[in-house]
N, C-alpha and C positions, 0 to 999 in steps of 0.2 A: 447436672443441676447444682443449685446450693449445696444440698448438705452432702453431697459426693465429694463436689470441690473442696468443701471446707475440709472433710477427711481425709483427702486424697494430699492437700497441701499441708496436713498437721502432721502424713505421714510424712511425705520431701522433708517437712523442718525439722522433725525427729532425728532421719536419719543424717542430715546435714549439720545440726547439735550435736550427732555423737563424734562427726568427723573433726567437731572445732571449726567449722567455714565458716567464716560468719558472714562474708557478702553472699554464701548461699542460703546460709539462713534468714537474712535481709531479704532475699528475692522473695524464698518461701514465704514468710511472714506478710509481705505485700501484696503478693496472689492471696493468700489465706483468707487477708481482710476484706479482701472482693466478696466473699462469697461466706464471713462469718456475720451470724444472726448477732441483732442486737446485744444481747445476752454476753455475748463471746467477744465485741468490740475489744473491752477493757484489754483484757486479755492478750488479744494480738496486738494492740496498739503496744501496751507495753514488751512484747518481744522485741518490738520493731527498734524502742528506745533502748534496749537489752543491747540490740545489734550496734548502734550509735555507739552507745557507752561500750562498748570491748573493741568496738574500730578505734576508741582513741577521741572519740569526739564528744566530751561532754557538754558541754551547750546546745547539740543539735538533740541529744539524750533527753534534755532540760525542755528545751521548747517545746519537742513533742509533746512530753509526759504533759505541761501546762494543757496543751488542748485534750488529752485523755481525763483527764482531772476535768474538765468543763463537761467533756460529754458524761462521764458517770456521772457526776451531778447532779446532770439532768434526767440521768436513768433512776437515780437514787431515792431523791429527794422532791415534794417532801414525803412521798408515801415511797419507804424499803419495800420492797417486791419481799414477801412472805416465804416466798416457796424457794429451793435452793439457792436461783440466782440473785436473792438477797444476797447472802455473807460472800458468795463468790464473788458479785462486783465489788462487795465494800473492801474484800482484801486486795484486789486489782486495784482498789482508790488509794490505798493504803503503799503498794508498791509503787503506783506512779506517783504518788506525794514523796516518797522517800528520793525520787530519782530530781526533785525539784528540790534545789539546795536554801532557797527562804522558803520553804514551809515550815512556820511554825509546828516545833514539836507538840505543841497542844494541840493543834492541830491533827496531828495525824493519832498520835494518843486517843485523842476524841472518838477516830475513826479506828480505832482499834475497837474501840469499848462497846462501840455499834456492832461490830463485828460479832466481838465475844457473846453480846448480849441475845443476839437473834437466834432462836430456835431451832434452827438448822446447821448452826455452825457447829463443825464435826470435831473430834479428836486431831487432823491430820491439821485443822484450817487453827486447831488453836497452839498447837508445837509452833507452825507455823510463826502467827501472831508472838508466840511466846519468844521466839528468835530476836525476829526483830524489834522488840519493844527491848529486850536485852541489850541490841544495839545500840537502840537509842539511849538507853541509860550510861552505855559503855561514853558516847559522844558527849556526856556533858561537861 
């Protein structure tokens, strides 16, 4: 069923992440998406741009991440989901925005701030955050 498969294929990509494959990680991640709940879209979509961008191929990286970025949007927006899968997709909006090279840094800043701000967002989700706004500062 769904949530076997989605398990069953987060393990393959685990252990195919530890190997460094990344067209078995790419495979994983596409099975995965079969069968990941709304919730967890963001998520593997961006593995899937993950696997693009270390194949060498940034622009296929890029167009993905743009329709990942349309679908959270729509999961997002305009009411954030309250309960954990708030700040988890807004960090997943957050990495696919970084993986799109015209996104405005305000932009994703913005969506940091969403992030940090929601009730749920944990210790691990704001180091997180913390990293990469550090980058971004690093990039100006």
């Amino acid at each position: 069923g769904g949530d076997y498969g989605f398990r069953i294929w987060d393990a393959f990509y685990a252990n195919a992440s530890a190997r460094k494959d990344v067209p078995a990680m790419l495979k994983c991640a596409e099975k995965q998406l079969v069968f990941a709940p709304r919730y967890h879209v963001g998520k593997i979509r961006n593995r899937i741009a993950h696997c693009y961008l270390a194949a060498g191929d940034k622009e296929k990286a890029a167009a993905y991440s743009r329709v990942t970025i349309q679908f959270l949007n729509g999961q997002l927006f305009p009411n954030i989901p309250v309960g954990v899968f708030g700040p988890n997709q807004l960090l997943e909006l957050v990495h696919a925005q970084r993986m799109v090279p015209e996104t405005p840094r305000a932009e994703i800043l913005k969506t940091i701030g969403l992030c940090r701000a929601h009730k749920l967002c944990n210790a691990f989700m704001q180091q997180e955050l913390d990293r990469i706004e550090k980058a971004l500062n690093a990039e100006k």
